[in-house]
N, C-alpha and C positions, 0 to 999 in steps of 0.2 A: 551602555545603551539598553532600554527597558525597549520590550515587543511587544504589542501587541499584536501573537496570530489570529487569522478566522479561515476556515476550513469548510469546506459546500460542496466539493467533487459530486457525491452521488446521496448517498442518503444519512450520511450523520451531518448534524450542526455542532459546530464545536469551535470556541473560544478557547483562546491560550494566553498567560503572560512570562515571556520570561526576559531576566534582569542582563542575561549574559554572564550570570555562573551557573543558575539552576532556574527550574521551571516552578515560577510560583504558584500557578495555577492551569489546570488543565481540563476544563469541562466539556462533556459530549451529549449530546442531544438524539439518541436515535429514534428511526422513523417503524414505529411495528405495521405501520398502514400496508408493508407490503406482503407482511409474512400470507396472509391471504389468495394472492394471487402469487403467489410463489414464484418470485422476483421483482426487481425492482420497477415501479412506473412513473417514468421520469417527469410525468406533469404533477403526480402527488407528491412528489418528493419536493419538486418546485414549489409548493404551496405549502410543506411542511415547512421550507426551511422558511420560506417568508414570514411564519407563525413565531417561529422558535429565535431567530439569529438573533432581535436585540435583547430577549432575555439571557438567552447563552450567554452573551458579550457581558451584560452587568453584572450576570454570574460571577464570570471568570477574572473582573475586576477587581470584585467587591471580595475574591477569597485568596486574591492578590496581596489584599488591602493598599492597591491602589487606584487612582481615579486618572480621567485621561489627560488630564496636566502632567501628569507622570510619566505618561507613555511619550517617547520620541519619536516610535514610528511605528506604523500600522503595515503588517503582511501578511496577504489575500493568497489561497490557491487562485492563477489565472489558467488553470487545466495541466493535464488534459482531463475531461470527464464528461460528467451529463449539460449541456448546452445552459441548461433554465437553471439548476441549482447554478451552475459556475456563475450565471448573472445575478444571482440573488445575493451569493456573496459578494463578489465583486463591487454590485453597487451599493451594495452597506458598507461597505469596506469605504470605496471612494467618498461616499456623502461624511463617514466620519471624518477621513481623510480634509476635504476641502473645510468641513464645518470647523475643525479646532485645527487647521493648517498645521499639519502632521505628514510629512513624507511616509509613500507610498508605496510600498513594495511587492512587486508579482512576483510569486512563486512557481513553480513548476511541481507538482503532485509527487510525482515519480521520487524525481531528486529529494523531494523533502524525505521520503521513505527512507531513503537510502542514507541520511543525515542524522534520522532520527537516533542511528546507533551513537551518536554522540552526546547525546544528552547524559548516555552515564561512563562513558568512554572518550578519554580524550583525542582527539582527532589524528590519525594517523596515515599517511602516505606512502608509497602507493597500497594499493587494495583492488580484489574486484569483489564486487556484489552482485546477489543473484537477490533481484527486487520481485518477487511472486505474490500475486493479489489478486483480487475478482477481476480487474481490468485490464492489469496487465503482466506480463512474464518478460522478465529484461535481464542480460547478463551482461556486466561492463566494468571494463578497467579503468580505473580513475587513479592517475599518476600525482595531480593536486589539487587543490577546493575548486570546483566546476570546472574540469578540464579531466575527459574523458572520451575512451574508446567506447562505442556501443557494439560487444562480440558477437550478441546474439539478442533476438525476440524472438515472440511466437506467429508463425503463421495464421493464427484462427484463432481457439480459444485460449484465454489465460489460462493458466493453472487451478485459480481461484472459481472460475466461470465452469471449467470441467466439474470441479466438485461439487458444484452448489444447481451443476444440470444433472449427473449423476444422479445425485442425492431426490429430485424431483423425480427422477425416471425410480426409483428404487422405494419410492412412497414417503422418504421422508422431509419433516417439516423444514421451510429455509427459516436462515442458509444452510443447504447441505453441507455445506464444510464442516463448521465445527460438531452435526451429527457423525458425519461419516469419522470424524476422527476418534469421537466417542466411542463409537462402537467398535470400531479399528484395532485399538488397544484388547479389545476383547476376542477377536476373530485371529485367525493364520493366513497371514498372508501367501502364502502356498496353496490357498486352496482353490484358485483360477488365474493361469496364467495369460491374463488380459497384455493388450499389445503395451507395444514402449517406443512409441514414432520417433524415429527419427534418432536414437539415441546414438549411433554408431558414426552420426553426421553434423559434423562442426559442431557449432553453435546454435542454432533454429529450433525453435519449439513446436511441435503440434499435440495437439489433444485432443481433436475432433474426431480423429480415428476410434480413440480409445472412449468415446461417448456412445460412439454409432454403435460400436461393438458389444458394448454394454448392453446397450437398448435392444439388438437383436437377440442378445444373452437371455434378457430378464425374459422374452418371449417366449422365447423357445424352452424353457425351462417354467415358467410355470408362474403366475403371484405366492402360492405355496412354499415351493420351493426356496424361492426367492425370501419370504420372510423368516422359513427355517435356519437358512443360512446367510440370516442379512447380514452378522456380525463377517463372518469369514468372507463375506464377499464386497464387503466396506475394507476388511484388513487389505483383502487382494487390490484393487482400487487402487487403496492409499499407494501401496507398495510400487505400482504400475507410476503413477505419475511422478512420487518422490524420486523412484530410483532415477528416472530419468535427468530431472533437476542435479542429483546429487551428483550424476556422474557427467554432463554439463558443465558444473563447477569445479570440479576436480581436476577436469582437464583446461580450463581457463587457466585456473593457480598454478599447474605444471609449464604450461604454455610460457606466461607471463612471468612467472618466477617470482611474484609478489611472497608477502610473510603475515599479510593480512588477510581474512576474507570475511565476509559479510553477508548475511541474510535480512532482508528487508519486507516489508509488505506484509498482508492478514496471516497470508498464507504460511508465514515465519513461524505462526503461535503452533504451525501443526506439529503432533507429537513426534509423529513418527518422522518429520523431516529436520527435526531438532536433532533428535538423537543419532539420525544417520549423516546428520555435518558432523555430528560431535566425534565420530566417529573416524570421518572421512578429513576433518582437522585434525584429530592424533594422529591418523595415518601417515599425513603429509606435512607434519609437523609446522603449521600455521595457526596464527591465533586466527579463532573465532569468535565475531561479533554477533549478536544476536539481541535486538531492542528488549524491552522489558513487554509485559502480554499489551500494557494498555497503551503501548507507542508501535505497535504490528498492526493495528487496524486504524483505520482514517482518525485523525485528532491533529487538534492545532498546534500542540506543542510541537511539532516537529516543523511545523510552519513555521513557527517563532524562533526555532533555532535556525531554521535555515535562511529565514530572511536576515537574522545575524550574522550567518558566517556571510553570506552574501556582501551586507557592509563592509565587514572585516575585513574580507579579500580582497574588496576593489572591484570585483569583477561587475559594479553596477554603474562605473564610472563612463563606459563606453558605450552603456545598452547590451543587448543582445537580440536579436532575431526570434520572435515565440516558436516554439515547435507545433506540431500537429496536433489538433483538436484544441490550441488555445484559444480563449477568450480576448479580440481584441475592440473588438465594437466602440467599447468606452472609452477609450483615449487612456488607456492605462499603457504604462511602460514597465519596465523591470524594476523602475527606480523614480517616480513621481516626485518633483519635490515640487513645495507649494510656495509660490513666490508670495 
């Protein structure tokens, strides 16, 4: 069965085709309109992607080398994410859907993250995954295809969302993330011991603390100061929210007793949180998954494989119920087929 993904969460456009052994194609569209206002604005995004999605799409066709007679089925992220992107794709999605009578597949954003480690890794059971992004921070035990515990989220900010407000309070360009991990590698992370919420308690994320703190940090200390020692205080940062993550997921896998574990989401490509699973997986002697850089951040391919496995498993045979912050307006379902 050939896919056709498309991807619209928040600010990339990104077409996908894959065949069900490999990802023929995999094209991304991003939006720089917002590096200016240093975050994302979700009406400009909405008008990028309306700009960009049927070029992306004949893109990702055309480097497929195939055309939509080829394609069996069409799968759309239907959230969670920014409201007006999620409809931009969606109803491109559906009008190709209805116009070359193509069954319809809704995706879930999150889950796809978490899938995407399959694209080079054959799929294995049980596992939990710590899925860490601009939007969201999720840790969950998934015993087989779409059948999972959810151990932990975050209170406030994602993971991703801390760094890329950090990174604005601290002067630098977004998204702060991938600055702050640049400089990271260059700094010591010892050189300010910033909070680590909540670390000692279950499962739950917070990182709004560790923003505030920041912000009164860089005050009290100076612009000066702050650019002298932007590298060691980008290292400290990282360190503060990684460790948190890393020992979150430690104690899942002990909990759980799984022999799998999984890193998902932007947040995955950071350095320092690679090397401290890599670490934290020899420790506890578990494989570690970890997407490739250009399946860590929003793209369709992961779309495309999970509205695959989706097929594969059955699990569209029944429906399912959207979660929070999906898109249902359209009359889309998990599994569309066009009579």
């Amino acid at each position: 069965m050939t896919i056709l993904g498309i991807e619209s969460s928040c600010d990339e456009t990104a077409a996908a085709v894959y065949d069900g052994r490999r990802i023929l194609s995999n094209v991304i569209a991003s939006q720089a309109v917002h590096q200016k206002f240093g975050g994302i604005v979700p009406e400009l995004a909405s008008r990028a992607h309306h700009k960009t999605i049927s070029g992306t799409t004949e893109q990702a066709l055309t480097e497929a080398g195939v055309d939509l007679d080829d394609i069996d089925a069409i799968a759309v992220t239907r959230g969670p994410g920014l409201m007006g992107s999620l409809l931009v794709g969606l109803s491109f999605a559906k009008g190709l859907s209805l116009a070359n009578q193509k069954p319809l597949i809704g995706v879930n954003h999150i889950d796809a993250h978490m899938y995407a480690n399959f694209i080079d890794y054959p799929p294995r059971y049980p596992f939990v995954c710590l899925t860490v992004s601009g939007g969201h921070t999720r840790l969950v035990h998934v015993t087989e295809p779409f059948r999972q515990k959810i151990m932990g989220i975050t209170r406030d900010d994602a993971a991703g969302e801390a760094f890329d407000k950090i990174g604005k309070i601290l002067g630098l360009p977004y998204p702060g993330g991938p600055e702050i991990d640049k400089r990271a590698q260059k700094g010591n992370q010892s050189f300010q011991n910033f909070p680590k919420s909540m670390m000692k308690k279950g499962y739950e994320f917070s990182f709004s603390g560790l923003k505030t703190n920041l912000l009164y940090y860089a005050q009290e200390k100076g612009e000066a100061f702050v650019q002298e020692h932007l590298d060691d205080i980008c290292a400290s940062v990282s360190h503060a929210i990684t460790e948190v993550l890393i020992v979150k997921l430690d104690r899942a896998i002990r909990e759980t007793g799984v022999e799998t574990a999984m890193l998902a989401g932007g947040v995955s490509a950071n350095t320092m949180l690679r090397e401290k699973a890599a670490r934290m997986a020899e420790k506890t002697r578990v494989d570690l998954l970890i997407p490739r850089m250009e399946y860590c951040t929003d793209n369709a391919a992961m779309i495309a494989i999970t509205g695959h496995m989706m097929v594969e498993s059955g699990v569209l045979e029944g429906g399912e119920e959207p979660g929070e912050n999906e898109v249902t307006g359209l009359g889309i379902k998990p599994f569309a087929r066009i009579e």
